[in-house]
C-alpha positions as CSV (number, residue, x, y, z in Angstrom):
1,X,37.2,22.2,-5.6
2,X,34.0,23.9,-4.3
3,X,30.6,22.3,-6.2
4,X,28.3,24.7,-7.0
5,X,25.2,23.4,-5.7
6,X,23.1,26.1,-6.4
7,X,24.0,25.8,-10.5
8,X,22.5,22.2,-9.9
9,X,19.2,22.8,-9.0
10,X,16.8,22.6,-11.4
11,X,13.8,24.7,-11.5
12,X,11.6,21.7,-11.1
13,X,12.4,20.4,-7.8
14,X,11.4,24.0,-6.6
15,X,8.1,24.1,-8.3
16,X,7.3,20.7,-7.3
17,X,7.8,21.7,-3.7
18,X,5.9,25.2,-3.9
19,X,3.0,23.3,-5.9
20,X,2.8,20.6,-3.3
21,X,2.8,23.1,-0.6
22,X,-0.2,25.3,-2.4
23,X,-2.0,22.2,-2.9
24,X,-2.1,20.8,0.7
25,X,-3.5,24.1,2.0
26,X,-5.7,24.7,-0.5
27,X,-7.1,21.0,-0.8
28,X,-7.9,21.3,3.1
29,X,-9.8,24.6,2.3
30,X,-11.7,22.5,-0.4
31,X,-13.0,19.8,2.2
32,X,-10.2,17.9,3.2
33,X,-9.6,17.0,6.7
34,X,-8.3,20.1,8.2
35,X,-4.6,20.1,9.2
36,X,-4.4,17.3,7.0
37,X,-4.9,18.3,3.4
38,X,-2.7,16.0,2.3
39,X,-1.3,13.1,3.8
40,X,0.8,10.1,1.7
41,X,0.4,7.8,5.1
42,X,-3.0,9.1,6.2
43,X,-4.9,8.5,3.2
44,X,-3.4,5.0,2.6
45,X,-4.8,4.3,5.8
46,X,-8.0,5.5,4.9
47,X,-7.9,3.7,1.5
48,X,-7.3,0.2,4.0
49,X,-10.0,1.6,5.7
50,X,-12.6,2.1,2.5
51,X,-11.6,-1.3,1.7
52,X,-12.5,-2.8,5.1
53,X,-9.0,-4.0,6.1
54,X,-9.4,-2.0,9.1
55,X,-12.7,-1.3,10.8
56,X,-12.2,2.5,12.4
57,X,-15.5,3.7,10.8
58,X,-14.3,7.5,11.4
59,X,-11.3,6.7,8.7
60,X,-12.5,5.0,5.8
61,X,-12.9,6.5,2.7
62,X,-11.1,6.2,-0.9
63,X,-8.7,8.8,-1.0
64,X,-8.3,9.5,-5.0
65,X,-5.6,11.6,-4.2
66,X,-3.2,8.3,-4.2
67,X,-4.4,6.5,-7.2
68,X,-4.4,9.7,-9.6
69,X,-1.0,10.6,-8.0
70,X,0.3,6.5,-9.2
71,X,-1.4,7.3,-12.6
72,X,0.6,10.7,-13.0
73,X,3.6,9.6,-11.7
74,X,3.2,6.4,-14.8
75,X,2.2,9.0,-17.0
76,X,5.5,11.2,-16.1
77,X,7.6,8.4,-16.3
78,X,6.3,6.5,-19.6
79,X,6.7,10.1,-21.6
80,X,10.3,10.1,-20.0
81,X,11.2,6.9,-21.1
82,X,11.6,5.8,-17.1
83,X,9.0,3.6,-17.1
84,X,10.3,-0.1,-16.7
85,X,10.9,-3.0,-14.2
86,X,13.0,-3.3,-11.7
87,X,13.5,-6.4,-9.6
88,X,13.1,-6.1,-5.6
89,X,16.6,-7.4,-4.6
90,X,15.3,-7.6,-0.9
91,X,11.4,-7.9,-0.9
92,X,10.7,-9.4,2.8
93,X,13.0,-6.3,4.3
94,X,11.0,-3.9,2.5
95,X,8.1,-4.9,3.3
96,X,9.2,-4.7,6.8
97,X,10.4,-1.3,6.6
98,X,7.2,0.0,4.7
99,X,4.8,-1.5,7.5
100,X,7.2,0.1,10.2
101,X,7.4,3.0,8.5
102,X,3.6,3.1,8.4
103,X,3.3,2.8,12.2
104,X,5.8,5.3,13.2
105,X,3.4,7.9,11.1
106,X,0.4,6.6,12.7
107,X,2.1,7.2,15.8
108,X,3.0,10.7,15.2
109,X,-0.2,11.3,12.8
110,X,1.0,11.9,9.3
111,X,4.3,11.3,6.9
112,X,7.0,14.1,6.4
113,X,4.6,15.8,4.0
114,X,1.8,15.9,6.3
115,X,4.7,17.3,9.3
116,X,5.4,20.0,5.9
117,X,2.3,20.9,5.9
118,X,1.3,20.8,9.4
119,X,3.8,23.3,10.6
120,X,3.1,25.8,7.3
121,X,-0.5,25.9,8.6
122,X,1.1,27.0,12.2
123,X,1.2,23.2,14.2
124,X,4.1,23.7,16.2
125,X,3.4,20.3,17.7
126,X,4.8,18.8,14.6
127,X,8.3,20.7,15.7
128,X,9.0,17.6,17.5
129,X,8.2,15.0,14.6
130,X,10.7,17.0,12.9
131,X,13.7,16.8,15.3
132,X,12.7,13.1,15.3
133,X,12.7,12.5,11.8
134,X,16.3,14.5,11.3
135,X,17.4,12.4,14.0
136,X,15.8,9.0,12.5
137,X,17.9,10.4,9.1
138,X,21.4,11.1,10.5
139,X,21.0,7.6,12.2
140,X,20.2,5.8,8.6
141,X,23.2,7.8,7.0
142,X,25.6,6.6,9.8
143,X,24.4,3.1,8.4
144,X,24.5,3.9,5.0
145,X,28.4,5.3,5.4
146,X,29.3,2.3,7.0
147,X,28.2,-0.2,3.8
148,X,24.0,-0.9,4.8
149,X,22.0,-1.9,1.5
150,X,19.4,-3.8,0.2
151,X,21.3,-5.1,-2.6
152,X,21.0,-3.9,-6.5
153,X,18.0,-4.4,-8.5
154,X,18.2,-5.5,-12.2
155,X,15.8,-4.8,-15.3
156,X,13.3,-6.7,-15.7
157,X,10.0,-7.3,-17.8
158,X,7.2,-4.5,-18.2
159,X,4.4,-6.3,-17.5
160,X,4.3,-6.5,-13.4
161,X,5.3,-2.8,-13.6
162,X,0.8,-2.4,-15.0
163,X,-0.1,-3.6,-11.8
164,X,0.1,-0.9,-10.1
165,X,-1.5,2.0,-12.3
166,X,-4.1,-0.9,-12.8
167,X,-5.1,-1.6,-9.1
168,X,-5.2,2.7,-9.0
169,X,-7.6,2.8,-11.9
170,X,-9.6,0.1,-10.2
171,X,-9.7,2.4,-7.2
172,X,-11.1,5.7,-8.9
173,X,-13.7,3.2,-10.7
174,X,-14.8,2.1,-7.5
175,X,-14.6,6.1,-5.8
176,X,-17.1,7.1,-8.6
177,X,-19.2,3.8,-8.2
178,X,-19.9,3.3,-4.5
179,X,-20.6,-0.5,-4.3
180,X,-21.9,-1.4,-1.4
181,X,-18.2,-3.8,-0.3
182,X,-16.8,-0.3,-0.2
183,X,-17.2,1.4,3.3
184,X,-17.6,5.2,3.8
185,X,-17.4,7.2,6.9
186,X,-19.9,8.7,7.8
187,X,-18.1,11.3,10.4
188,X,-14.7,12.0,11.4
189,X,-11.7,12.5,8.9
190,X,-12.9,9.9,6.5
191,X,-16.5,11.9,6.0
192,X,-14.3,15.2,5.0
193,X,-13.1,15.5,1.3
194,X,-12.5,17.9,-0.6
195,X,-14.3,17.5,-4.9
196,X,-13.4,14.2,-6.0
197,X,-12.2,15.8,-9.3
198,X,-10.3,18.5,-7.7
199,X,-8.5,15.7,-5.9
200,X,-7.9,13.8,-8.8
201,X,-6.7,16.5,-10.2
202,X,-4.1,17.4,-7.7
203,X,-3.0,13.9,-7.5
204,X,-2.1,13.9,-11.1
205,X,-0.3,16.9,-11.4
206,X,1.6,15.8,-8.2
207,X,2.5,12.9,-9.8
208,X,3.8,14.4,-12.5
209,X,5.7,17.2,-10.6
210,X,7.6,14.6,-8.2
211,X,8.1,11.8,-10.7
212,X,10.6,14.6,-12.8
213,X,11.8,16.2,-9.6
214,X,12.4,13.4,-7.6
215,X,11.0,15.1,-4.7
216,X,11.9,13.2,-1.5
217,X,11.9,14.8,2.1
218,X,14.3,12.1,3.7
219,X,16.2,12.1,0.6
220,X,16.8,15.9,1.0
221,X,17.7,15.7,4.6
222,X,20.3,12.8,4.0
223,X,21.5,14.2,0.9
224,X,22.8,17.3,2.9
225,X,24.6,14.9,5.5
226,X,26.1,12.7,3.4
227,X,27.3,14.8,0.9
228,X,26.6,18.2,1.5
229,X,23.9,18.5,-1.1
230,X,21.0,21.3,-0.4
231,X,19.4,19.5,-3.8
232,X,16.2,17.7,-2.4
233,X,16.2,20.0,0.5
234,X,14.9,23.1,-1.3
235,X,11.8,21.0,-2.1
236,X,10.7,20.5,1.6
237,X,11.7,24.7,2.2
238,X,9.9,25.4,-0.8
239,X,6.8,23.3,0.4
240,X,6.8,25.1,3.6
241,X,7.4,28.1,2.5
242,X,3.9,27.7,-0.2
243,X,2.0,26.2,2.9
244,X,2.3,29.1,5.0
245,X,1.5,31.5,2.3
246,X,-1.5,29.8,1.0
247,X,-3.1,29.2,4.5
248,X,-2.3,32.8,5.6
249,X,-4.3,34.0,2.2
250,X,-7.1,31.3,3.1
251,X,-7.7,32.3,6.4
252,X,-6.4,29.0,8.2
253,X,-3.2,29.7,9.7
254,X,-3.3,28.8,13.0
255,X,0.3,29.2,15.2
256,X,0.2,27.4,18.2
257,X,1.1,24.1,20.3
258,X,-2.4,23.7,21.6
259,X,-5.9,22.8,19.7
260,X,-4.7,21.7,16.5
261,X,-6.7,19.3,14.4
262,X,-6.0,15.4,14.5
263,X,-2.8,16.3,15.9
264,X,-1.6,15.6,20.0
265,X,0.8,16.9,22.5
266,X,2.9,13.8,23.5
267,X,6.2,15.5,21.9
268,X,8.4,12.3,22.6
269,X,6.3,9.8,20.7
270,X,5.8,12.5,17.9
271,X,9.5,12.4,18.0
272,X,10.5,9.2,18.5
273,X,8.0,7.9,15.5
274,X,9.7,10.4,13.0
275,X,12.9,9.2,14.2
276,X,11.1,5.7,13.0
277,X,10.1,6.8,9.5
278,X,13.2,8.8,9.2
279,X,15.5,5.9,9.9
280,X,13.0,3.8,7.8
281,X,13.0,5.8,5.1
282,X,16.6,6.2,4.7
283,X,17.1,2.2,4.4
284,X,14.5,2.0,1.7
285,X,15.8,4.5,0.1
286,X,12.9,7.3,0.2
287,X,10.5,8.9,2.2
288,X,6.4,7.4,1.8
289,X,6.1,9.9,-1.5
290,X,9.1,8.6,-2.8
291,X,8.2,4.9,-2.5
292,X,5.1,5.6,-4.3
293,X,6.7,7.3,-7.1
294,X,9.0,5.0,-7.4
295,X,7.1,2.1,-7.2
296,X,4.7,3.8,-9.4
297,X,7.5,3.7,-12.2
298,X,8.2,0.0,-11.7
299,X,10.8,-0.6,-8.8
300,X,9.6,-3.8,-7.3
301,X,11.5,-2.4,-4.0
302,X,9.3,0.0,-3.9
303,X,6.2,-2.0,-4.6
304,X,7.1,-4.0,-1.8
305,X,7.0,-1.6,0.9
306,X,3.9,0.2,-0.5
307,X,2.3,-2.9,0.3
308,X,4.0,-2.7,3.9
309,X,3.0,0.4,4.3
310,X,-0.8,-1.1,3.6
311,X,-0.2,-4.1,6.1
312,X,1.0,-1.7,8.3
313,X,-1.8,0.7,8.7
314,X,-4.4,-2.4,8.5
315,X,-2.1,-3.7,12.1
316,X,-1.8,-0.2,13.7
317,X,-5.7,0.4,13.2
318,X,-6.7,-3.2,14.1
319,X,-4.1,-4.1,17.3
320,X,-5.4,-0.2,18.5
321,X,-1.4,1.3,17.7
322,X,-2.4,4.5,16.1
323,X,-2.3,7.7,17.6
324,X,-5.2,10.0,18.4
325,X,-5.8,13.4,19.6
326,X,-6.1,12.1,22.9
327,X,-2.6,10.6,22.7
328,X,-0.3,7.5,21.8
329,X,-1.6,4.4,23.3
330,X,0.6,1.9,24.8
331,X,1.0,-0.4,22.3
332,X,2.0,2.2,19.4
333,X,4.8,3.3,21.7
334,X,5.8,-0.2,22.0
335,X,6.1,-0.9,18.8
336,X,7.7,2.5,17.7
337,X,10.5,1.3,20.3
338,X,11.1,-2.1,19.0
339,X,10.2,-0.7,15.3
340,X,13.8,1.6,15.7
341,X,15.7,-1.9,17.3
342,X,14.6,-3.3,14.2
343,X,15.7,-0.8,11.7
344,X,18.9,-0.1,13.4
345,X,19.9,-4.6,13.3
346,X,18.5,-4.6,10.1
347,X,21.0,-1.4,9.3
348,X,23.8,-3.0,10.9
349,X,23.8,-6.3,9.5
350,X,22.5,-5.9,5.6
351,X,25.3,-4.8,3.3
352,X,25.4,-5.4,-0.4
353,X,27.1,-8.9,-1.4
C-alpha cells in the first residue's frame, strides 16, 4: 500500500520552516552577525563566551535568541500538555555527543540551520557542509537499522524539568543588566546584534513554532532514508526557500564561493565536520535545535548534551579547535577525525538492553 505522505504534513512544520527562514535573514539585516543571523551552535558559543568560559574577546556576548527560544518552546509545550520529565537513560554518551557535536560545527562554522541559512543568502561554501552532514546522517541510520540506541527514558518528576527555563530567565535578566562578571565584545561577531527585543522576540516565537512542529534538520534527512518520509524534510526546503526570498528583498544575497562572511574555503573540513554533527545528531536523536527543544520540554537526554554542547564550545575556543575565516587549524581537524571514530564505536556497540 502506498502512504500518502503528502496527506500527513501538517501545515505547521511548513510555517515553522518558512518563519525560521524569514527570521534568520531578516534578524542579520537587524544587526546580527552577517551570514549568521541565526545560529543554534554559534550563539551558544557566544553565550560560553559572555560568561567567560572561553576568552575569544571577538565572541562573547549573550545571545537572547537561546534563552527566549527555551522559554517559548516551555511555553509551547506546558499549553500542550508536553511539558514533563524524562529520565536521561544514557547521560555520559550524550554528553559526549553534544560536545562533539559542538566541535564538528565550530569546525565548519555553524549548525544545520546556520548551513540553511548560509546557502539561502548565496554561500555556496556551505554546499560542502551539506554533502557532509547527509553523509554524517546516512552513516547514523545504517547504525540505527542495525539496533544502535541510547536506551528508553521513563517519566519522571517536574521539578528538574524548571531548570532549564530558569537558568534562560537568569540569562535575559543578566542581558538587560550588564554586570560587570558578564563580558561583552567589543568588535567582531560578538559586538554585532540585532534589538535585544526583536531577538527575544524571534526566539520566542521560534520556540513555539518548533516545539508544535518538531522541526529537526537531521531528523528530516534520516526520516527520508529510513522510512521514506519527506515529513521533517519540507521544513529545511521551506527554510531555504524563505531565506533566499527574504535576503533577495533585503538586499543581501550574495551567490558565490569566495568572500563570504565568518565562513572559509577548506571544503573537506566543512565536510567532514557536518558529517560529525550529522552522525552526532542522528545518535542523540536530533539536530542542535532539536536538543534544545527537547530539552527545553524536559528530556534529561537532551539536557545532557546541551550541556555538551556548552563544554564543547568552551574546549574548541580554549584548546584553539574552532574554525576561522582563515581556515581549520590543526587541532580542530584532529579532533573532527577522532570525533567520527567516536561516534561510529559508540554506534556500533550501544544497543538497547
Amino acid at each position: 500500500m502506498r502512504t500518502d505522505w503528502k496527506a500527513m504534513m501538517p501545515p505547521v512544520v511548513i510555517v515553522a520552516g518558512a518563519v525560521l527562514g524569514v527570521l534568520g535573514a531578516v534578524l542579520a539585516w537587524a544587526g546580527n552577525p552577517p551570514n549568521m543571523g541565526l545560529c543554534i551552535a554559534c550563539f551558544q558559543r557566544d553565550i560560553v563566551g559572555a560568561l567567560g568560559l572561553h576568552h575569544a574577546a571577538k565572541l562573547q556576548y549573550l545571545r537572547p535568541e537561546i534563552p527566549a527560544l527555551i522559554l517559548g518552546v516551555t511555553f509551547a509545550a506546558a499549553r500542550a500538555g508536553e511539558w514533563r520529565g524524562r529520565s536521561a537513560p544514557s547521560p555520559a554518551i550524550s554528553f559526549l555527543l553534544g560536545a562533539l557535536v559542538m566541535i564538528g560545527t565550530l569546525v565548519f562554522l555553524g549548525c544545520p540551520v546556520r548551513m540553511t541559512l548560509r546557502l539561502g543568502g548565496g554561500d555556496l561554501t556551505a554546499l560542502a557542509g551539506l554533502a557532509g552532514f547527509g553523509a554524517g546522517i546516512w552513516a547514523g541510520t545504517l547504525l540505527l537499522r542495525r539496533g544502535f540506541s541510547l536506551g528508553r527514558s521513563a517519566s519522571g518528576s517536574r521539578v528538574p524539568t524548571l531548570v532549564l527555563p530558569v537558568l534562560a530567565a537568569g540569562l535575559l535578566v543578566l542581558l538587560f543588566l550588564r554586570p560587570a562578571f558578564i563580558f561583552f565584545s567589543a568588535e567582531g561577531p560578538g559586538s554585532q546584534a540585532a534589538p535585544v527585543l526583536a531577538s527575544v522576540g524571534a526566539g520566542l516565537l521560534l520556540g513555539t513554532l518548533a516545539q508544535r512542529s518538531r522541526l529537526c534538520f537531521a531528523g528530516g534527512i534520516r526520516d527520508l532514508l529510513l522510512i521514506g518520509s519527506p515529513h521533517l524534510l519540507v521544513g529545511l526546503a521551506a527554510a531555504l526557500v524563505a531565506a533566499a526570498l527574504t535576503n533577495l528583498a533585503l538586499g543581501q544575497f550574495d551567490l558565490g564561493f569566495s568572500g563570504q562572511p565568518i565562513a572559509h574555503t577548506e571544503h573537506l573540513w566543512s565536510f567532514l565536520g557536518m558529517a560529525l554533527v550529522g552522525l552526532g545528531a542522528v545518535l542523540l536523536g536530533g539536530c542542535p535545535l532539536r536538543q534544545l527543544v527537547l530539552a527545553a520540554q524536559g528530556d534529561g537526554g537532551a539536557f545532557c548534551a546541551i550541556w555538551g554542547m556548552f563544554a564543547g564550545a568552551a574546549v574548541a575556543h580554549n584548546f584553539d579547535l574552532a574554525a576561522s575565516p582563515a581556515g581549520v587549524p590543526v587541532g580542530g581537524q584532529v579532533v573532527v577525525l577522532a570525533g567520527l571514530v567516536i561516534c561510529l564505536a559508540v554506534g556500533w556497540s550501544v544497543r538497547e538492553t
